[in-house]
TINU-609870 format. One record per residue: residue number from 1; x, y, z of N, C-alpha, C, O in turn; residue in three letters. Coordinates in Angstrom, 1 decimal, padded with zeros to 4 digits. Each point is the difference from the previous one (the first is absolute). Layout:
N
ATOM balum    n_X    n_Y    n_Z   ca_X   ca_Y   ca_Z    c_X    c_Y    c_Z    o_X    o_Y    o_Z vexke
ATOM   NUM      X      Y      Z      X      Y      Z      X      Y      Z      X      Y      Z   ala
...
This chain:
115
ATOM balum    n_X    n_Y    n_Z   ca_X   ca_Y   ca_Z    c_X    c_Y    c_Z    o_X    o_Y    o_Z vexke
ATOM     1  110.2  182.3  063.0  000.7 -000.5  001.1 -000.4 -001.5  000.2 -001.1 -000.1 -000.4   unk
ATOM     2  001.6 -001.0  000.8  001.7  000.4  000.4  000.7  000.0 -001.2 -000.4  000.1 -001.2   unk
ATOM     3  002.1 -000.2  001.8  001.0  000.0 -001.1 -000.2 -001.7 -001.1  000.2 -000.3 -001.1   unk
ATOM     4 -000.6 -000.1  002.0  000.1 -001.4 -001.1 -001.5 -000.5 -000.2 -000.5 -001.1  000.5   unk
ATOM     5 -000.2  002.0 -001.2 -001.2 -000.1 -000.1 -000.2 -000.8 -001.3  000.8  000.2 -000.9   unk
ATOM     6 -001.8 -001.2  000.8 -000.5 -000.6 -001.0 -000.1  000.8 -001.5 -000.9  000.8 -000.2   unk
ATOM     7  001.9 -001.2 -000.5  000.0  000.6 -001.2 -001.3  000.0 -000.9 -000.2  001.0 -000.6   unk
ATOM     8 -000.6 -001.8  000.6 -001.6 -000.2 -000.9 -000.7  000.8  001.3 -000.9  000.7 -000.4   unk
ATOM     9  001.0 -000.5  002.2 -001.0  000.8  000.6  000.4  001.3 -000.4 -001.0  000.7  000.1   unk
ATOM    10  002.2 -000.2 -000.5  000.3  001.1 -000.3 -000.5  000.8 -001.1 -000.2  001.2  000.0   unk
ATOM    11  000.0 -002.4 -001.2 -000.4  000.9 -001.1 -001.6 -000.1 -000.2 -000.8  000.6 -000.7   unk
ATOM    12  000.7 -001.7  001.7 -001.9  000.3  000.2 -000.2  001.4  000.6 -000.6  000.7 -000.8   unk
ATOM    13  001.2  000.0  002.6  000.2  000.9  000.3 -000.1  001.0 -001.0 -001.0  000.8  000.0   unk
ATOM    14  002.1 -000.8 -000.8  000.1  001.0 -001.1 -001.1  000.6 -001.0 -000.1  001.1 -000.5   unk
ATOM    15 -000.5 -002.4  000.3 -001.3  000.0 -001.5 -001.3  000.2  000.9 -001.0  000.2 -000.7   unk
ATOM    16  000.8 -000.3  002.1 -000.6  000.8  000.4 -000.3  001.6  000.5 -001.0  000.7  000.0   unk
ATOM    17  002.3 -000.5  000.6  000.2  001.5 -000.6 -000.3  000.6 -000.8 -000.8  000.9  000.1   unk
ATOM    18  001.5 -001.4 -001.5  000.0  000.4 -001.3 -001.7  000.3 -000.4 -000.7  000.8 -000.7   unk
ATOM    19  000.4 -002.0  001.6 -001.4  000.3 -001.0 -001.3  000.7  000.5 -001.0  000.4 -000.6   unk
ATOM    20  001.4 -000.2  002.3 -000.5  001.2  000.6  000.3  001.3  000.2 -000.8  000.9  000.5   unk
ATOM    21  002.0 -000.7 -000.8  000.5  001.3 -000.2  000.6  000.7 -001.4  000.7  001.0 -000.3   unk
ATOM    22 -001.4 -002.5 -000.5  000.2  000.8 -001.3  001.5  000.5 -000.6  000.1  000.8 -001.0   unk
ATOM    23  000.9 -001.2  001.6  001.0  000.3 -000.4  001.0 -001.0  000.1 -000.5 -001.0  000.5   unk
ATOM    24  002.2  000.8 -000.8  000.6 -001.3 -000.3  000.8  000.3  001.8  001.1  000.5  000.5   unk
ATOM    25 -002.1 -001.0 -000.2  000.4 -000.7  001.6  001.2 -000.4  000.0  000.0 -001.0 -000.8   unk
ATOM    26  001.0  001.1  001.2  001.2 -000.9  000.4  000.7  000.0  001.2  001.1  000.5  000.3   unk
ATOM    27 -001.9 -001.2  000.4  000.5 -000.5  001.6  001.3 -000.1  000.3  000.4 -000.7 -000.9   unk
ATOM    28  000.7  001.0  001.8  001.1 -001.3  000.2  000.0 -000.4  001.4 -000.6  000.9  000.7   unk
ATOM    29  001.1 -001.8  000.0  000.5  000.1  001.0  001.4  000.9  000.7  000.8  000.4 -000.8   unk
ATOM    30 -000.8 -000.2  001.7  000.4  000.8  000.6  001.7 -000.1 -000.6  000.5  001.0 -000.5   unk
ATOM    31  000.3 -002.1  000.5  001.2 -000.4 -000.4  000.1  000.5 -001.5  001.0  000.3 -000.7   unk
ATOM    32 -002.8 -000.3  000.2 -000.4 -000.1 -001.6  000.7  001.6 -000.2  000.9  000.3 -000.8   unk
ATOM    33 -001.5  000.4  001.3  000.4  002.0  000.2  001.4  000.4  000.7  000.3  001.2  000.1   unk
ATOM    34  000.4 -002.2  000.4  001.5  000.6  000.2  000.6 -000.3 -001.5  000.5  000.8 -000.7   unk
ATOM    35 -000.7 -002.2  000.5  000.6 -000.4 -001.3 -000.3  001.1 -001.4  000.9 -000.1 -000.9   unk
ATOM    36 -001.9  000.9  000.8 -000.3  000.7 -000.9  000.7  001.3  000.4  000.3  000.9 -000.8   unk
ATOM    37 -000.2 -000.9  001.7  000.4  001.7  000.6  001.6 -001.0 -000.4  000.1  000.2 -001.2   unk
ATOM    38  000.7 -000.7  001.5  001.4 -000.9 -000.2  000.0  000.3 -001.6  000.9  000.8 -000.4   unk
ATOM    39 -001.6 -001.3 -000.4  000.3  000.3 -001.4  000.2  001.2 -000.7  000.6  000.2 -001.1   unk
ATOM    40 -001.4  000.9  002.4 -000.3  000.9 -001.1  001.5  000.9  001.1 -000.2  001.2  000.5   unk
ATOM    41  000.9 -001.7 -000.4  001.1  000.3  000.6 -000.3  000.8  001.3  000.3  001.2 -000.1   unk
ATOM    42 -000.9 -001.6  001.6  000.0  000.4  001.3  000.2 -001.2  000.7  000.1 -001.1 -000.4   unk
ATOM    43 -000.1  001.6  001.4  000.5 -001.2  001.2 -001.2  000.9  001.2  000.0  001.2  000.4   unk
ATOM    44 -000.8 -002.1  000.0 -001.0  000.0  000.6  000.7  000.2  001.8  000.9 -000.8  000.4   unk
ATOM    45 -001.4  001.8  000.5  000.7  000.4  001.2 -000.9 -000.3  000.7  000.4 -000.6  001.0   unk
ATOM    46 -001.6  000.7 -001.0 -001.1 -000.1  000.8 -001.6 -000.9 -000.2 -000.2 -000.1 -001.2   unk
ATOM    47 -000.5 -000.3  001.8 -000.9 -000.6 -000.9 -000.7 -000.4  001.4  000.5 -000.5  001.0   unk
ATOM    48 -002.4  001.1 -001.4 -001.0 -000.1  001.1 -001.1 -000.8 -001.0 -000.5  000.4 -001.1   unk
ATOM    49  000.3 -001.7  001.9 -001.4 -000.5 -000.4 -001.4  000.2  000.7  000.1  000.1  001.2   unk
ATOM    50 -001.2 -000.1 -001.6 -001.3  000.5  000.6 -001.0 -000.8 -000.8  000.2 -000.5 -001.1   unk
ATOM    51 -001.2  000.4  002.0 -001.2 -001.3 -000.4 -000.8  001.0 -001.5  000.1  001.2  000.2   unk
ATOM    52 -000.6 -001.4 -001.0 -000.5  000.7 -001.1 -001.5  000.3  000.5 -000.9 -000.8  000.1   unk
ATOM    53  000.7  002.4  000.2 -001.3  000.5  000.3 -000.8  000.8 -000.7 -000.9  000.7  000.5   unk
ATOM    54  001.6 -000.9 -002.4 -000.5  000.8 -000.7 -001.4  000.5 -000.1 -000.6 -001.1 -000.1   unk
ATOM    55 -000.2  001.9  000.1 -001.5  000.0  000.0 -000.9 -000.1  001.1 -001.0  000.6  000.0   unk
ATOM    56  001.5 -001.4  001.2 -000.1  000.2  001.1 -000.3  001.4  000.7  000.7  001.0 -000.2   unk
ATOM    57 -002.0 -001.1  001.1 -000.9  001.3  000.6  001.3  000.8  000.7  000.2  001.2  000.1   unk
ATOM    58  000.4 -002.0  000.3  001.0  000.9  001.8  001.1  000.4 -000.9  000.1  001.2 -000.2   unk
ATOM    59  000.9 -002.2 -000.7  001.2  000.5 -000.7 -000.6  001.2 -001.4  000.8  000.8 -000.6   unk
ATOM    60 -002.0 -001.0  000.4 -000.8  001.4 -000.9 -000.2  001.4  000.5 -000.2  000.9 -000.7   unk
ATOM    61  000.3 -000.9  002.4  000.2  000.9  000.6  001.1  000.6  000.4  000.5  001.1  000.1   unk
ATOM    62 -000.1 -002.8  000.2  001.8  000.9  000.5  000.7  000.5 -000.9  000.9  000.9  000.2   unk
ATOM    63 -001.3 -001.3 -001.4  000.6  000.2 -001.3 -000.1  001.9 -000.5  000.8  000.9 -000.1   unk
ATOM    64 -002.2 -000.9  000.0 -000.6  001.1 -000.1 -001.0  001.1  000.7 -000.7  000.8 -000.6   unk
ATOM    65  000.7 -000.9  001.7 -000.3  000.2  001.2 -001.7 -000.1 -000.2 -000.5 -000.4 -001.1   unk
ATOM    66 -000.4  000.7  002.1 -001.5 -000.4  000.0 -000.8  000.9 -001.0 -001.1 -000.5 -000.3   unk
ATOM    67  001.5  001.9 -000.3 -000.8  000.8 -000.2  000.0 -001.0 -001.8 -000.8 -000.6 -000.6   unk
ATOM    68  002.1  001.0  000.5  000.2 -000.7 -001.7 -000.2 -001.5  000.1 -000.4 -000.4 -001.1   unk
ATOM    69  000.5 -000.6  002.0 -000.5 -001.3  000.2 -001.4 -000.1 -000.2 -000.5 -001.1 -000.3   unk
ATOM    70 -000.3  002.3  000.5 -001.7  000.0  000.0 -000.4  000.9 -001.2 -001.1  000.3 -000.2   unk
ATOM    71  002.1  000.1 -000.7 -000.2  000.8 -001.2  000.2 -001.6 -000.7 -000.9 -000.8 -000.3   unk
ATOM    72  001.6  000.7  000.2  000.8 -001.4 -001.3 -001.2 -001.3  000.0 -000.7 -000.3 -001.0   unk
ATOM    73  000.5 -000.3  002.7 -002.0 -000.5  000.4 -000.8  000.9 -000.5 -000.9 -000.7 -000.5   unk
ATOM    74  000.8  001.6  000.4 -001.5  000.5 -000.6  000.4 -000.2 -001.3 -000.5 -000.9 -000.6   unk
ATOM    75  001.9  001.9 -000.1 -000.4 -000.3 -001.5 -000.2 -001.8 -000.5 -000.9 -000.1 -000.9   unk
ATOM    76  001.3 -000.7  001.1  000.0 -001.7 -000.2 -001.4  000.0  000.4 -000.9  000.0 -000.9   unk
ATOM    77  000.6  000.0  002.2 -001.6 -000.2 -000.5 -001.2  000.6 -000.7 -001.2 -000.3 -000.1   unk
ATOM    78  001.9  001.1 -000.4 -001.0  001.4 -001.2  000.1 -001.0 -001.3 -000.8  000.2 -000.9   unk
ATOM    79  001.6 -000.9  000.9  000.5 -000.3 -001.4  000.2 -001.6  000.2  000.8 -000.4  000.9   unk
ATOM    80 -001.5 -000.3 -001.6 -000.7 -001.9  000.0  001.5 -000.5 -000.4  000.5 -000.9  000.7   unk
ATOM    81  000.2  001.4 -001.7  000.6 -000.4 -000.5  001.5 -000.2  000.4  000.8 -000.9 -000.2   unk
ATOM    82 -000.7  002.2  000.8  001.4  000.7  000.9 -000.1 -001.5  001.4  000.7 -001.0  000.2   unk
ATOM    83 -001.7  001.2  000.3 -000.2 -001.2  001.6  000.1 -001.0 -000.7  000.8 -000.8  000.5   unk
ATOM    84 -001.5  000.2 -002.1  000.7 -001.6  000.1  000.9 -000.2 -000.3  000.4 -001.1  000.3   unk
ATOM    85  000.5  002.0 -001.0  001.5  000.1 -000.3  000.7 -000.4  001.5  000.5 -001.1  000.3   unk
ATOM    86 -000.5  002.3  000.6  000.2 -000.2  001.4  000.4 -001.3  001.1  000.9 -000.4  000.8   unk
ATOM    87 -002.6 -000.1 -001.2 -000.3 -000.8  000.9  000.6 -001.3 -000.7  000.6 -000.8  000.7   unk
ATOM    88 -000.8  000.6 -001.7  001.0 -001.1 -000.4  002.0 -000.2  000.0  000.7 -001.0  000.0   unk
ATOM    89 -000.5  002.2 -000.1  001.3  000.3  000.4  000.2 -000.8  001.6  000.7 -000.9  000.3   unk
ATOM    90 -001.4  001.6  000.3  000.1 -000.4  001.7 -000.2 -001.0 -000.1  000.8 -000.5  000.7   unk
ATOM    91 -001.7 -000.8 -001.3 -000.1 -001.4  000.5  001.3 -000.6 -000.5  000.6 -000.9  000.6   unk
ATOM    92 -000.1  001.6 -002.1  001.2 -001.3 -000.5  001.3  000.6  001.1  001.0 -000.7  000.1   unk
ATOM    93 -001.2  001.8  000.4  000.9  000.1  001.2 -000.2 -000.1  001.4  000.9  000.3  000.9   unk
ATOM    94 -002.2 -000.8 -000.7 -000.3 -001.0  001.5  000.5 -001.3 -001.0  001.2 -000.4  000.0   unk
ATOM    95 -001.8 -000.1 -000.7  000.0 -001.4  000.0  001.7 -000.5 -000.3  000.3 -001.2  000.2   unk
ATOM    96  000.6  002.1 -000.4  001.3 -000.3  000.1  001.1  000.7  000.6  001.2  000.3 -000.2   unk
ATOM    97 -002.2 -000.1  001.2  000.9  000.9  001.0  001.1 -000.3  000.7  000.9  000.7  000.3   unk
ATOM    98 -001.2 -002.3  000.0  000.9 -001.1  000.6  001.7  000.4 -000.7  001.0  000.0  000.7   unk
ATOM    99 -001.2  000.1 -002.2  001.3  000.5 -000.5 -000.1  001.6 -000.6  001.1  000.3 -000.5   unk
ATOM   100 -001.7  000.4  000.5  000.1  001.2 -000.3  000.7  001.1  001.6 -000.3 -000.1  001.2   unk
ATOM   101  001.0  000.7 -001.7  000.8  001.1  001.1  000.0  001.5 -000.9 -000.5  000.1 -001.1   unk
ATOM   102  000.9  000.6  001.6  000.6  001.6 -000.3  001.4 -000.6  000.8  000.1 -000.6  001.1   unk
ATOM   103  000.8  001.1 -002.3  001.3  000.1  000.6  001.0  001.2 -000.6  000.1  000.2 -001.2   unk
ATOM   104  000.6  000.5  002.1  000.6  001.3 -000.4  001.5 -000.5  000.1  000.4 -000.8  000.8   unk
ATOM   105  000.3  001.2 -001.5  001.7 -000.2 -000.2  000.7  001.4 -000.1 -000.5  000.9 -000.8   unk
ATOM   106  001.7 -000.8  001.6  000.7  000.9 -000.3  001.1 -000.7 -000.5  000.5 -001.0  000.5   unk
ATOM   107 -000.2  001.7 -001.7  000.8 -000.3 -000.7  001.0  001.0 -000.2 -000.1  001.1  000.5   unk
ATOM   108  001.3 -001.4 -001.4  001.1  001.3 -000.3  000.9 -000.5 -001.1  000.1 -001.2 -000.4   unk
ATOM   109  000.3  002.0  000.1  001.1 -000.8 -001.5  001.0 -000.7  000.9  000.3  000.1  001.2   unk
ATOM   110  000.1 -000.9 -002.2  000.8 -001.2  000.4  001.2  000.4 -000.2  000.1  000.7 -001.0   unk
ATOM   111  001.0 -000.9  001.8  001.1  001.0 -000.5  000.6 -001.1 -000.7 -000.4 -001.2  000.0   unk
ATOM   112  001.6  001.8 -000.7  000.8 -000.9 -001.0  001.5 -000.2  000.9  000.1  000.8  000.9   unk
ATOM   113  000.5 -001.2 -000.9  001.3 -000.6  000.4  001.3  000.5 -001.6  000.2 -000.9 -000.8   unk
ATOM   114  000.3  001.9  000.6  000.8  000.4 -001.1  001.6 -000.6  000.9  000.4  000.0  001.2   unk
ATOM   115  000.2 -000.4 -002.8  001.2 -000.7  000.7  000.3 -001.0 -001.0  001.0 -000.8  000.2   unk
């Protein structure tokens, strides 16, 4: 976020992901995920943005309520390896939180116009 975000802050964004979560991160901006939903032939109906609280104590609860919120904390802390995996996740997503969101889209097929 936003829509006209700095193309080089973006793929910094990205290669920090990538390289805390170990997998090929691909961020977009919000316009970035209608446009892909657009290609892959939908037309976006709805669309909620929210501040990014991945890993976060309160959205780990609301998420998963307290009993499994305090199962998932114990196992990370049983295991050195599991928490620095974790805990570095959560800084590259405080430290770019400024542009990071959760955003949900309803989408639907795009109808065609025959004629």
């Amino acid at each position: 976020m936003p829509d006209g975000l700095d193309p080089a802050l973006a793929e910094r964004i990205g290669t920090d992901l990538a390289d805390a979560l170990h997998v090929g991160a691909r961020p977009l901006t919000p316009s970035g995920w209608s446009e892909l939903l657009a290609t892959g032939g939908f037309t976006v109906t709805a669309r909620r943005i929210t501040p990014m609280a991945l890993l976060e104590p309160r959205r780990l609860v609301a998420d998963e309520g307290l009993a499994q919120a305090l199962r998932i904390t114990g196992r990370a802390l049983r295991d050195p390896t599991a928490l620095r995996r974790a805990l570095r996740m959560r800084r590259v997503f405080r430290r770019h939180r400024a542009h990071l969101g959760a955003i949900a889209l309803v989408a639907r097929p795009a109808t065609t116009s025959a004629g």
